[in-house]
N, C-alpha and C positions, 0 to 999 in steps of 0.2 A: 504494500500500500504506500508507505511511504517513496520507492521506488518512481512507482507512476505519478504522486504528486511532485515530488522533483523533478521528471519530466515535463511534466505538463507548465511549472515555474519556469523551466527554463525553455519550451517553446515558446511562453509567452515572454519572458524576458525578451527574448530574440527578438519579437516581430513588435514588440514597444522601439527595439532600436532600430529597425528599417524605418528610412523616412517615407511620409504619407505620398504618394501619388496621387494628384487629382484626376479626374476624367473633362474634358473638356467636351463642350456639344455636339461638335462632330463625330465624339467616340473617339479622338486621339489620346494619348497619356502623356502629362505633363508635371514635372516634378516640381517648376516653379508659378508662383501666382502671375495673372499680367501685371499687380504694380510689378514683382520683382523683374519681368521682363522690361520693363519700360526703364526703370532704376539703369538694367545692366546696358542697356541700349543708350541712354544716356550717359554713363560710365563710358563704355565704348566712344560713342562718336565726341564728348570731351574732353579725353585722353589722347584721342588721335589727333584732332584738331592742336590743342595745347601742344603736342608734341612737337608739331610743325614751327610755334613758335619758339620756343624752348632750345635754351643750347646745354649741353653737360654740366658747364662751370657758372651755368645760374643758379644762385643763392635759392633756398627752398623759401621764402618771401616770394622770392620775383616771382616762382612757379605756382606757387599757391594763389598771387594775382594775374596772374594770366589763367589759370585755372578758371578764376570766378568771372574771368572779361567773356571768355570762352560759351559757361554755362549759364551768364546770364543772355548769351545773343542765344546760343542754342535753343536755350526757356522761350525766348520771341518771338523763334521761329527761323532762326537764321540758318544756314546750313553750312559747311565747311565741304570741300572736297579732300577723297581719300588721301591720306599720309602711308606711305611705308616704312615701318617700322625698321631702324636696323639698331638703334641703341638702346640695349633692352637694360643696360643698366637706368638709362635715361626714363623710359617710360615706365619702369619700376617704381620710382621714385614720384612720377607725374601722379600715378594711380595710389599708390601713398597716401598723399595731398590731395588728391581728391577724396579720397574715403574720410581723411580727418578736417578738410576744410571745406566741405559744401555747403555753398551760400550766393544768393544774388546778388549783385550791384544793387543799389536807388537809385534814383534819380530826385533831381530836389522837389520837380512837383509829380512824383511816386508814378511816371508815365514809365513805360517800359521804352528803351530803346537798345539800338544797336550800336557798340562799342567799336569803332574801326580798331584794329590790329596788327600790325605790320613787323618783322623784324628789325628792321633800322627804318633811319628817318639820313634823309641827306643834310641834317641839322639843323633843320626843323621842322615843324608838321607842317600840313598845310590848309589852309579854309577850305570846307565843304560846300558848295552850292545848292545838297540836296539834306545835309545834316547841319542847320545853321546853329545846335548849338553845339558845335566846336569849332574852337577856338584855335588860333592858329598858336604853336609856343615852339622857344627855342629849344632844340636837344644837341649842344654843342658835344657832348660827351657821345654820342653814337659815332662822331669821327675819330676817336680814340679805338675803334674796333678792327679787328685787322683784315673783316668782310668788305670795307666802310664805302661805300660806293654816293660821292655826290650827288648823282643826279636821283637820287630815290624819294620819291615823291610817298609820302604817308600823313593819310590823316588819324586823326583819333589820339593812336599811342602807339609809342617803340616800343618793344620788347628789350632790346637792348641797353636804351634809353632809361628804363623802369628798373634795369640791373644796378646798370649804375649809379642811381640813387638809390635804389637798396643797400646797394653795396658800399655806399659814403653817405650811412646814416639817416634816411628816410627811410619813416614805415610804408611801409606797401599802400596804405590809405594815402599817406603825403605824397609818394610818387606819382600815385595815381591823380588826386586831386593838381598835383603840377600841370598833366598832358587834359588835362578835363577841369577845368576852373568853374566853367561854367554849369557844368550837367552833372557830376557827381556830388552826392549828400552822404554824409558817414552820419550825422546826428541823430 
């Protein structure tokens, strides 16, 4: 008797520790919910996108705000075309930061908008004709980069630009509020 109760403890042990499978309406089998789908799809197309902007020897600051420029245009509706992956120490690190700093931008009157993004700036941004609130600003420190190409036309925010205020002492909100004077709110 006690035999079979031990058995039967320990079948049901077992299948307490298999995780539950849903059945979804079609009759397919599905191990994850659609929020956790939508999450990992988001995880995904943020991580790739960010990566794009991202260099190795960027401070986890800078990548954590590029991170949140990324998943607030994503959140809007913006879309990024694919990145391939080859620095897997890089985008290790990216998915990190995004699992421990998931968060939107504001904006000062709580409108959603689109963040421009770019790697460099050819030293400094430039005026948008269809995004009027930004603001044109200098990023003399992106010619300090050894990509650093003048004639690069960026609106919004450098990526590199954003490093190197990180990296001489701005938090990641100052840097940001530098390249966006006008359209970002932290308060």
């Amino acid at each position: 008797m006690k035999l079979k109760i031990s058995i039967f403890l320990m079948i049901f042990a077992a299948m307490a520790a298999i995780p539950v499978i849903c059945i979804n309406y079609n009759g397919s089998v599905s191990a994850k919910s659609d929020k956790e789908k939508s999450v990992n799809a988001d995880k995904n197309n943020v991580c790739n996108a960010a990566y794009a902007f991202c260099d190795n020897k960027y401070s986890d600051e800078t990548i954590g705000l590029i991170i949140k420029i990324v998943y607030t245009n994503i959140t809007g509706g913006y879309t990024y075309s694919k990145t391939e992956i080859s620095d897997k120490e890089l985008y290790k690190r990216i998915e990190t930061l995004f699992n421990s700093n998931l968060e939107l931008l504001h904006t000062k009157n709580s409108s959603q908008i689109f963040i421009p993004i770019s790697k460099g700036s050819g030293g400094m941004t430039v005026k948008s004709k269809e995004k009027r609130y930004l603001s044109p600003v200098a990023s003399p420190w992106d010619c300090f980069k050894a990509n650093y190409k003048s004639n690069i036309n960026c609106e919004g925010v450098s990526a590199d630009g954003i490093d190197y205020l990180c990296s001489n002492g701005f938090t990641a909100n100052e840097a940001l509020k530098w390249y966006l004077p006008e359209a970002v709110d932290f308060n």
